[in-house]
C-alpha positions as CSV (number, residue, x, y, z in Angstrom):
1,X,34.5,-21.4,45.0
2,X,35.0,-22.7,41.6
3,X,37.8,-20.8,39.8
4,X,36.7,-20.4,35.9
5,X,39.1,-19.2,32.8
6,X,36.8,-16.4,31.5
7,X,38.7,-14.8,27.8
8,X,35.5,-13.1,27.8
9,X,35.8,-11.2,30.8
10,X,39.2,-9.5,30.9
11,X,41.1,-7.7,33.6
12,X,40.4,-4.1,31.7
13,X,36.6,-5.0,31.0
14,X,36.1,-6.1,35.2
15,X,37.6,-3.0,36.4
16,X,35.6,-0.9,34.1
17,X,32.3,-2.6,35.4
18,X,33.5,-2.5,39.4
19,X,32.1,0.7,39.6
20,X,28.0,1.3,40.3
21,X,27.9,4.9,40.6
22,X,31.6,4.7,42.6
23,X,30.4,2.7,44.6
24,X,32.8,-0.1,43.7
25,X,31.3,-3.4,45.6
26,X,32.9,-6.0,46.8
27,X,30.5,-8.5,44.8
28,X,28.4,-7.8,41.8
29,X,25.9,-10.2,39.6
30,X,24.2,-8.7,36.9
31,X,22.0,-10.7,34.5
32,X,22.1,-8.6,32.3
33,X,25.0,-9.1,31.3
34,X,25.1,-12.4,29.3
35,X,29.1,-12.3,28.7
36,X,29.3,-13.4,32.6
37,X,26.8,-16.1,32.3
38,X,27.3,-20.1,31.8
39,X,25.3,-22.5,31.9
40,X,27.5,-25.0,33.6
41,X,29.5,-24.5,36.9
42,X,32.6,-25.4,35.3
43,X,31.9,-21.5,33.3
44,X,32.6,-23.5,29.7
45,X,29.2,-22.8,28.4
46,X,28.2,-19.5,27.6
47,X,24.5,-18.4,27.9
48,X,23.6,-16.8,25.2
49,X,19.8,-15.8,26.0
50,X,16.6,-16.4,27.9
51,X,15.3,-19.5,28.7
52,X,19.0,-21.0,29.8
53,X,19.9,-22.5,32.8
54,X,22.5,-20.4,34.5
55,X,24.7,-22.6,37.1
56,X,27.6,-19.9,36.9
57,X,27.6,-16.1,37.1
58,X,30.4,-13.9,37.2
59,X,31.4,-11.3,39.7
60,X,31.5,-8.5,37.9
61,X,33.4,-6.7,40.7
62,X,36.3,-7.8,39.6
63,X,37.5,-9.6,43.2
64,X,36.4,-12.7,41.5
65,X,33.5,-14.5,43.8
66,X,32.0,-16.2,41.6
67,X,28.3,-17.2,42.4
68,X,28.1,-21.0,41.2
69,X,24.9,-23.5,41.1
70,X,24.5,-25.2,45.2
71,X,23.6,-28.5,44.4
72,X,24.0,-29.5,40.5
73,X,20.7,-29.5,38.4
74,X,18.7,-28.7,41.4
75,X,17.1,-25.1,41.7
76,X,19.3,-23.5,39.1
77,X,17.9,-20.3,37.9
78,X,16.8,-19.6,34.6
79,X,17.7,-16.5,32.5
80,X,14.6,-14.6,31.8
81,X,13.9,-11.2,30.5
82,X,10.6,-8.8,30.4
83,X,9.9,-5.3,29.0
84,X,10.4,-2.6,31.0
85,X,6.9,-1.7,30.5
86,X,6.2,-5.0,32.5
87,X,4.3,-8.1,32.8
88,X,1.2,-8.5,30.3
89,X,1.0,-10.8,27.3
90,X,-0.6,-14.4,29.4
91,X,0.0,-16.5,26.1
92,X,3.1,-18.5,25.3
93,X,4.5,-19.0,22.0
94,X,2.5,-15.7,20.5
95,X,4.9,-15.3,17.7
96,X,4.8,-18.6,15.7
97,X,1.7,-19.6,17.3
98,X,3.4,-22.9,19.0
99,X,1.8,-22.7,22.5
100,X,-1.7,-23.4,20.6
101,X,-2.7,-26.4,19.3
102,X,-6.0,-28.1,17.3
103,X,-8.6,-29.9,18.7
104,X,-12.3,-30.3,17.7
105,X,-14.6,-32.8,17.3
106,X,-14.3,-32.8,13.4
107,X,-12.5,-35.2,10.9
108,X,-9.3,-34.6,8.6
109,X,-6.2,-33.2,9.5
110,X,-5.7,-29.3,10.1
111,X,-2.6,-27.1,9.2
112,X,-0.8,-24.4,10.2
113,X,2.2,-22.8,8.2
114,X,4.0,-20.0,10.4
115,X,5.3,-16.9,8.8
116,X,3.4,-17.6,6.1
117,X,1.6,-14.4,5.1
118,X,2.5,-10.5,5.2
119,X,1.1,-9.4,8.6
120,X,-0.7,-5.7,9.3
121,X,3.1,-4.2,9.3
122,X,3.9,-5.5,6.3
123,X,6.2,-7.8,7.7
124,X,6.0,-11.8,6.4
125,X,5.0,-13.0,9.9
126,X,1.4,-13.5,10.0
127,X,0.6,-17.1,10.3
128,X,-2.1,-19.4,8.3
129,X,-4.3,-21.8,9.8
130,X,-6.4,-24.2,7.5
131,X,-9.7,-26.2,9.4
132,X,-10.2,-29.3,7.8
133,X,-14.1,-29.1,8.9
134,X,-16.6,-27.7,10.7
135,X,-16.5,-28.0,14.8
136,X,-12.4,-27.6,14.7
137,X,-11.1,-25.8,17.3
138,X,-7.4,-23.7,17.6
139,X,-6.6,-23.1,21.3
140,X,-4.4,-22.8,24.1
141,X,-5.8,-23.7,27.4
142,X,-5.7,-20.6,30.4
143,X,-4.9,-20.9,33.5
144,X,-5.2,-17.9,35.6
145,X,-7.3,-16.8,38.6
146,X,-10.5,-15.0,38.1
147,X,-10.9,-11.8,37.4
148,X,-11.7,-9.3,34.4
149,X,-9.4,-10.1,31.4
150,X,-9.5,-9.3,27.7
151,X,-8.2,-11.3,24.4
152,X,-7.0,-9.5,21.1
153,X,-5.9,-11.0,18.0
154,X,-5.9,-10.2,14.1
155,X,-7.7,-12.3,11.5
156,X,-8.0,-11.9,7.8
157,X,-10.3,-14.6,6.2
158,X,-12.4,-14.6,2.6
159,X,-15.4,-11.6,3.0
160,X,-18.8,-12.6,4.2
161,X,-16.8,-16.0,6.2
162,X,-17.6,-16.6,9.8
163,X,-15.3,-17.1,12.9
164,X,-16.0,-18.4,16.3
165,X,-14.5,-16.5,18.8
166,X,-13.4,-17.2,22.7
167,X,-10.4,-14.7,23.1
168,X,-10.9,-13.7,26.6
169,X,-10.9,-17.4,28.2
170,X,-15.0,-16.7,29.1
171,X,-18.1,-15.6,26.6
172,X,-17.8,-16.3,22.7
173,X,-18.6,-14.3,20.1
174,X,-18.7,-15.1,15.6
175,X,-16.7,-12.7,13.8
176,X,-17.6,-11.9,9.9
177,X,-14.6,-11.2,7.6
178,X,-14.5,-8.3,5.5
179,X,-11.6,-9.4,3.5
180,X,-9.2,-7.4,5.0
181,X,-7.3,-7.6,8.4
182,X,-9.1,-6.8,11.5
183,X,-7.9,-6.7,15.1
184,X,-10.6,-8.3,17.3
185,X,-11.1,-8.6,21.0
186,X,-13.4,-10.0,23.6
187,X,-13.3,-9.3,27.0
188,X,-14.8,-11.0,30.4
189,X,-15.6,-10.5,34.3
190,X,-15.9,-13.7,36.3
191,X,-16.6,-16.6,34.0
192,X,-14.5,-19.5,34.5
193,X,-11.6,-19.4,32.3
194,X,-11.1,-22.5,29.9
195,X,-9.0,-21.3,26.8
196,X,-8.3,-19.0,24.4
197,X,-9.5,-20.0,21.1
198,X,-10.8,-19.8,17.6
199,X,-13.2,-21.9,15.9
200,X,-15.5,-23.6,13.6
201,X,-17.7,-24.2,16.1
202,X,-21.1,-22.9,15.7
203,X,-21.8,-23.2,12.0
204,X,-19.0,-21.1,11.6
205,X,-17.9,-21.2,7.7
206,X,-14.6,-20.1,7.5
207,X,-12.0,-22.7,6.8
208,X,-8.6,-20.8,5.7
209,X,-8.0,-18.4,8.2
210,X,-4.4,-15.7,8.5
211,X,-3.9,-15.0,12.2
212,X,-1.4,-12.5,13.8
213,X,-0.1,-11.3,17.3
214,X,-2.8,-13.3,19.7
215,X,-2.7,-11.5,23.4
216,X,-4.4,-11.9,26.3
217,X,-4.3,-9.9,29.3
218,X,-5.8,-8.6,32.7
219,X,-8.6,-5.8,32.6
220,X,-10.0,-4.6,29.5
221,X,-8.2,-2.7,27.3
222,X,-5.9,-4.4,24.3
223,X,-2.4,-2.9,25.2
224,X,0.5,-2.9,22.9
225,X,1.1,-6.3,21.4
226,X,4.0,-7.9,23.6
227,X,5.9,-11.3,22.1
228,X,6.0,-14.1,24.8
229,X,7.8,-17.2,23.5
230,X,7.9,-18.6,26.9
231,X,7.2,-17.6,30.5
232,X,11.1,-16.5,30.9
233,X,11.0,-14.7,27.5
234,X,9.0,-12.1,26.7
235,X,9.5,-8.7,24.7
236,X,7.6,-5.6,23.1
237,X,8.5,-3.2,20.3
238,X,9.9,0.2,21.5
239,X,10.5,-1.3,25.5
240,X,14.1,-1.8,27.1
241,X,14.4,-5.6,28.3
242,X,14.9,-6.0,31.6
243,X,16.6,-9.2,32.5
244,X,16.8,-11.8,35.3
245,X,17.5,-14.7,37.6
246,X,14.3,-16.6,37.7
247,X,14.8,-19.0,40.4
248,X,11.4,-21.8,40.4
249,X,12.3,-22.4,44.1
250,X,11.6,-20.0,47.0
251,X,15.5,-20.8,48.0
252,X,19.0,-21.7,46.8
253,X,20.0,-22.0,43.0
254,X,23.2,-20.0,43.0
255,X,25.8,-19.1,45.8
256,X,29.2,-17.5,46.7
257,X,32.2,-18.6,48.9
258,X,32.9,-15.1,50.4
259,X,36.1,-14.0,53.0
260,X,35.2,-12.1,56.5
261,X,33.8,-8.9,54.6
262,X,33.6,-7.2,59.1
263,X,30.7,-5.6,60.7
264,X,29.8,-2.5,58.6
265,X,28.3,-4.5,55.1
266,X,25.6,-3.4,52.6
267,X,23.9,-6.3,51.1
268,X,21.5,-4.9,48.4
269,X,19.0,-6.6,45.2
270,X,16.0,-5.7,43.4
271,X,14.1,-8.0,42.9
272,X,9.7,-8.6,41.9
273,X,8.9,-7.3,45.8
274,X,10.8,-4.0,45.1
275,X,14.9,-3.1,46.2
276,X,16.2,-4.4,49.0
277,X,19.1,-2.2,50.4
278,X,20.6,-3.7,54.2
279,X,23.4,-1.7,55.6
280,X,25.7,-2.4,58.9
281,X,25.2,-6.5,58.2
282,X,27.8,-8.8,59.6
283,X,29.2,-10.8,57.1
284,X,31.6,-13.4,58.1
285,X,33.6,-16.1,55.7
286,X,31.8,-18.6,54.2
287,X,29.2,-19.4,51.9
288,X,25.8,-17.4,51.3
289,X,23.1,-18.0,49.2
290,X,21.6,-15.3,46.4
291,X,17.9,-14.6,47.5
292,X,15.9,-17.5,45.8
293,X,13.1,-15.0,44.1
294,X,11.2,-15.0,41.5
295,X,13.2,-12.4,39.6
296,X,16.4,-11.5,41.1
297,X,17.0,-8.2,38.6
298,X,20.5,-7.3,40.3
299,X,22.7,-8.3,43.8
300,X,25.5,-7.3,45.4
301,X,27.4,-6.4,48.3
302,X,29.5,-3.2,49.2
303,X,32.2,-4.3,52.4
304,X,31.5,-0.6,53.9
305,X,28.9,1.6,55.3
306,X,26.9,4.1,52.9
307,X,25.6,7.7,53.4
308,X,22.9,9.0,52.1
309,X,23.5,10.4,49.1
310,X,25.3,6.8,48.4
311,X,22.2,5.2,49.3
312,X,20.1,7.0,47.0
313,X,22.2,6.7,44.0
314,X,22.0,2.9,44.7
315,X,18.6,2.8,44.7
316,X,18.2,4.8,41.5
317,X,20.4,2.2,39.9
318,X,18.2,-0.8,41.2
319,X,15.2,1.1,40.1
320,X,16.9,1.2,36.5
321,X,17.7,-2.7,36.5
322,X,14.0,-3.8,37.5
323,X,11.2,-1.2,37.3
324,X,9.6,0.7,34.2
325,X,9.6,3.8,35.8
326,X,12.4,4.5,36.3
């Protein structure tokens, strides 16, 4: 076990985070909780938000077993966070528009200036996009299994120009301007999925074009706009994040040298398959492993048998930590 020097996490603030409902574990990640997060084993590099690696997490249990990265640079989880309203927006880089990029078959160079405009909220966020000709295209390539998806997005452009439209990955559509913002949207069942896009395909006119908040999504209905910078960042107005170990492997990434905790143990997580909660576990001295999902939300492990009631109030706290209705 590697032994850090943690200012950050002082003797008063550990004991005032042992507890989870009394239940006062033995051993106690939280993501969310970036102050006990580093992004090297040694705990000298603070994480300070999604999309880090994190190769050492701090027991927050105070007993100080640290959980530290098994085999440096390979498997380390990535911090990650999603609202609590859950999993929707399937674009990256929605907010300055970086996960697109131009294509076409027409000459000249084409722009885009983020932040360049003031957006539906009156907020200077709405981006500009300038085609230098006709056949130019502004995409970002999908790839998702089949099924029924829609695409939203909203466009401003000069009154009486035309748009080509393929917001839902399948089936394309021209848009007219009116001059003013308008939210579009397309949706589609079973066509192959190529890419998201705007265009000047299609004799479309337009050539100056404001964009803002582009989201695409499963079924058809345009839900609340949610901000995906990346796949391990991703937040919506008005929604709690929930935060989380995102391990790319199905195994290893972080683990803990722990004593002989005896024969009565609860082992519990949440993670994307629901909570987890194990009690009477043997749990000898030695090293173990943090289950390698795809979003560890919260683990832990409590050296004593639970009752019911005990049981219950864990798994209201776990609920809490990873699902939106709670």
């Amino acid at each position: 076990m590697i032994e850090i020097g943690l200012g950050i996490t002082s003797l008063a603030m550990q004991k005032n985070q042992r507890g989870i409902g009394g239940l006062n574990p033995r051993v106690w990640f939280d993501p969310s909780d970036l102050r006990t997060l580093f992004q090297d084993a040694a705990g000298t590099v603070p994480v300070t938000g999604a999309g880090q690696p994190v190769a050492n997490a701090v027991d927050k249990s105070g007993h100080g077993y640290h959980a530290v990265e098994t085999v440096s640079g390979a498997n380390t989880p990535t911090l990650a966070r999603h609202p609590a309203s859950g999993l929707r927006q399937n674009l990256n880089g929605t907010s300055d528009l970086s996960g697109f990029a131009f294509g076409g078959s027409g000459s000249g160079a084409n722009t885009i200036e983020a932040n360049a405009t003031i957006a539906p909220d009156g907020t200077w966020t709405a981006a500009r996009l300038t085609f230098s000709a006709e056949n130019q295209i502004f995409s970002q390539p999908l790839d998702l299994p089949s099924g029924t998806y829609v695409g939203s997005m909203w466009v401003k452009g000069v009154s009486g120009e035309t748009l080509r439209c393929r917001l839902s990955g399948g089936g394309e559509f021209t848009h007219m301007f009116n001059g003013d913002w308008q939210q579009i949207s397309g949706a589609v069942s079973g066509d192959v999925l190529t890419s998201y896009n705007i265009s000047t395909w299609a004799g479309a006119t337009a050539r100056v074009v404001d964009v803002w908040r582009p989201q695409h999504e499963a079924g058809t209905i345009v839900t609340p706009y949610q901000q995906r910078d990346n796949q391990y960042d991703i937040i919506e107005a008005g929604q709690r994040d929930l935060w989380y170990f995102s391990f790319d492997q199905i195994a290893g990434g972080l683990g803990v040298t722990l004593p002989d905790l005896g024969s009565d143990v609860t082992e519990f997580w949440a993670n994307e398959a629901g909570i987890t909660i194990i009690r009477g576990q043997t749990i000898g001295a030695g090293h173990r492993e943090l289950p390698g999902s795809t979003r560890l939300y919260a683990y832990g492990i409590i050296d004593r048998g639970l009752s019911e009631p005990e049981t219950a109030s864990l798994t209201k706290f776990l609920e809490v930590k990873s699902k939106a209705s709670a």
